[in-house]
Backbone as CSV, one residue per row, in Angstrom:
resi,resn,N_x,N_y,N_z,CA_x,CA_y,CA_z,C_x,C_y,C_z
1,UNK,68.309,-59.560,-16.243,69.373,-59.239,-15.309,69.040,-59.914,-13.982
2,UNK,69.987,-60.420,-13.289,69.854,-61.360,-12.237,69.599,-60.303,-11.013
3,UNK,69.398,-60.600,-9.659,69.266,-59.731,-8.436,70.527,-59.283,-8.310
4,UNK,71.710,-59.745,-8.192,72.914,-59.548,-7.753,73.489,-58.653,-9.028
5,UNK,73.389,-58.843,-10.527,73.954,-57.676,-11.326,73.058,-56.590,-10.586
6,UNK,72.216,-56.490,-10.744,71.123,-55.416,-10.114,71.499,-54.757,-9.299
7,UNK,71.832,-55.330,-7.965,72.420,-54.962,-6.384,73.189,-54.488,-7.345
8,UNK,74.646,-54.825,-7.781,75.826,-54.376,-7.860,75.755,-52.988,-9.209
9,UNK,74.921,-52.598,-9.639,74.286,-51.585,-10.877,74.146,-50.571,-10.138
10,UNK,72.989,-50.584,-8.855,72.407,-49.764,-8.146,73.713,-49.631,-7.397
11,UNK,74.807,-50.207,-6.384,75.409,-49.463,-5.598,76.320,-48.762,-6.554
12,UNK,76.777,-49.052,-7.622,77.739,-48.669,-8.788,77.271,-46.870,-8.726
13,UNK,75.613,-47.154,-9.069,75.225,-45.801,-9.309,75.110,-44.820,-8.229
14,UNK,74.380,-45.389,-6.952,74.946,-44.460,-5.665,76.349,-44.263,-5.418
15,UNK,77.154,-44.785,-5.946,78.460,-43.975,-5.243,78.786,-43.270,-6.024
16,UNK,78.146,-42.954,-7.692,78.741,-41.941,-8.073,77.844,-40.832,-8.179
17,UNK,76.969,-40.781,-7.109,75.979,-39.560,-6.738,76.390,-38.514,-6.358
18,UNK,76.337,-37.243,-6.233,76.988,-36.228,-6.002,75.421,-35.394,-5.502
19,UNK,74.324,-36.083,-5.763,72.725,-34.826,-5.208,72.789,-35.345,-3.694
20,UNK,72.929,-34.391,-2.525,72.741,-35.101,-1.835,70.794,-35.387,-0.989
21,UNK,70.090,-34.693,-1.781,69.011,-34.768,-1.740,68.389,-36.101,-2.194
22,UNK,68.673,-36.506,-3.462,68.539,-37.915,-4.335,69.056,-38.708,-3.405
23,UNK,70.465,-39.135,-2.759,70.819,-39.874,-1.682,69.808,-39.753,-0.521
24,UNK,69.496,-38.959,0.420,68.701,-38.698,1.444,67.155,-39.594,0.794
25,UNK,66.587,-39.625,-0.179,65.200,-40.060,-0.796,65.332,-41.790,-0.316
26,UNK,66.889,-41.666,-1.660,67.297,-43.359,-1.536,67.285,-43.849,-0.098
27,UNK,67.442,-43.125,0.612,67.740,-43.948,1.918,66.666,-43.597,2.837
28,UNK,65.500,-42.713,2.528,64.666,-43.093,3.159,63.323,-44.373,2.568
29,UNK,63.647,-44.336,1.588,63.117,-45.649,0.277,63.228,-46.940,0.965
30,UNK,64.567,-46.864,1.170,65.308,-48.228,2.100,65.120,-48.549,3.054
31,UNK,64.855,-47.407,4.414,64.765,-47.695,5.358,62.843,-47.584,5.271
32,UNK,62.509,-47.695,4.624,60.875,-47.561,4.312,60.644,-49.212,4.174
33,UNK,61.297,-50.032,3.112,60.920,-50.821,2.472,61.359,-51.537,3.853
34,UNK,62.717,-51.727,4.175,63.014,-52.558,5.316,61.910,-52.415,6.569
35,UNK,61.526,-51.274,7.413,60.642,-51.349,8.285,59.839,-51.864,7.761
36,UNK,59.128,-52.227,6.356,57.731,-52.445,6.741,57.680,-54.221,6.412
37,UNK,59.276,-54.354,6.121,59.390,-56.025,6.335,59.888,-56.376,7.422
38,UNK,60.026,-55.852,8.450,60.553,-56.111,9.926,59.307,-56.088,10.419
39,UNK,58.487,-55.185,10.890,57.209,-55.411,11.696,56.165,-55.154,10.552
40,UNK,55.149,-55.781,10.944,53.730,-55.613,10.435,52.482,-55.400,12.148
41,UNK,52.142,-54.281,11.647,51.247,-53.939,12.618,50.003,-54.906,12.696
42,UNK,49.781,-55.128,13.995,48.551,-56.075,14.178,47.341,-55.378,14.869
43,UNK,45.959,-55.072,14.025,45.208,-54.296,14.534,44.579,-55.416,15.578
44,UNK,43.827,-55.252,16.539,42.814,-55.544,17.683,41.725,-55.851,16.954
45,UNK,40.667,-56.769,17.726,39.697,-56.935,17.080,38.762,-55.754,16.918
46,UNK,38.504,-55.337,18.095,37.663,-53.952,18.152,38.358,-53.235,17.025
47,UNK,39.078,-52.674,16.645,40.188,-51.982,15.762,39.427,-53.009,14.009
48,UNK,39.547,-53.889,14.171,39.127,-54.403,12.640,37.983,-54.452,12.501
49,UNK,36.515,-54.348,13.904,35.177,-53.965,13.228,35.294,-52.803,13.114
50,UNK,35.895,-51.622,13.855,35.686,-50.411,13.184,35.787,-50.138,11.823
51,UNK,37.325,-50.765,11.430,37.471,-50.988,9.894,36.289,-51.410,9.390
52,UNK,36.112,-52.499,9.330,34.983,-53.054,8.903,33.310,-52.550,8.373
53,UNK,33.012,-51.926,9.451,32.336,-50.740,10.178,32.157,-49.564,9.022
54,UNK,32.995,-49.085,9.073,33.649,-47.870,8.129,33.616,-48.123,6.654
55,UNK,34.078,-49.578,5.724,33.933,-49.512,5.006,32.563,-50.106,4.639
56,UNK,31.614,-50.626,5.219,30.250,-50.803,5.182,29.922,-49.497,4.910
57,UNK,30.207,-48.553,5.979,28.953,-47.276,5.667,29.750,-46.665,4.251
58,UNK,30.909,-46.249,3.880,31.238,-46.326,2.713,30.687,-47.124,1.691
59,UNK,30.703,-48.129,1.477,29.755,-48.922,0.511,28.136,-48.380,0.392
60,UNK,27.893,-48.294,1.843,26.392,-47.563,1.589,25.991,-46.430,1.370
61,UNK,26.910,-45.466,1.207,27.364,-44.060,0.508,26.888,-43.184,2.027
62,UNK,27.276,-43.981,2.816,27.195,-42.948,4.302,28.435,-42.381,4.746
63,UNK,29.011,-41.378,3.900,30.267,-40.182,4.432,30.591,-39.022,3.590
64,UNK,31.260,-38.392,4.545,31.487,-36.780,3.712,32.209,-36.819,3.330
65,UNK,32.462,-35.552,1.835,34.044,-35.848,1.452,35.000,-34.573,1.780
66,UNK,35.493,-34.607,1.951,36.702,-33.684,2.304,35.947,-32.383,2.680
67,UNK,35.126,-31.606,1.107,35.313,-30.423,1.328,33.811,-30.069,2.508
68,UNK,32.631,-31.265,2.545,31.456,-31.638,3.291,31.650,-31.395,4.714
69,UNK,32.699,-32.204,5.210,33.655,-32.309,6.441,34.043,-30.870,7.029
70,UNK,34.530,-30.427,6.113,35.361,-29.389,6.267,34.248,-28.257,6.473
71,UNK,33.219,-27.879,5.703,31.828,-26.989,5.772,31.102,-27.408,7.528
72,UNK,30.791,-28.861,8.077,30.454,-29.073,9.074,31.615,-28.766,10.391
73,UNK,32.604,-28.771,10.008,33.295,-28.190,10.964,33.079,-26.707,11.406
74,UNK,33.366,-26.205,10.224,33.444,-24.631,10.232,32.222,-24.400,10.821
């Protein structure tokens, strides 16, 4: 099936939607997929050794997991 039968399948099937919950999903799907092809966030350098940083000590099995975290808080 080509892009355009496709397009024209999918709006076929939203207009004969009646959930308006299922509509509300679809259109936050859409406006999901579109923002994240309009901007792409650009981290800082400082910002990408932290990354960096972070997944080093991860690799070297230096972090807590959830429930570890959660015990040192308390």
């Amino acid at each position: 099936m080509n892009q355009q039968k496709l397009k024209n399948k999918i709006v076929k099937s939203i207009k004969q939607l009646d959930n308006e919950l299922l509509l509300a999903e679809i259109y936050d799907m859409l406006n999901t997929d579109l923002a994240l092809n309009e901007e792409v966030y650009q981290l800082s350098v400082e910002q990408k050794q932290a990354v960096e940083e972070g997944c080093r000590q991860i690799d070297s099995g230096n972090f807590l997991t959830d429930e570890e975290a959660n015990r040192q808080i308390d």
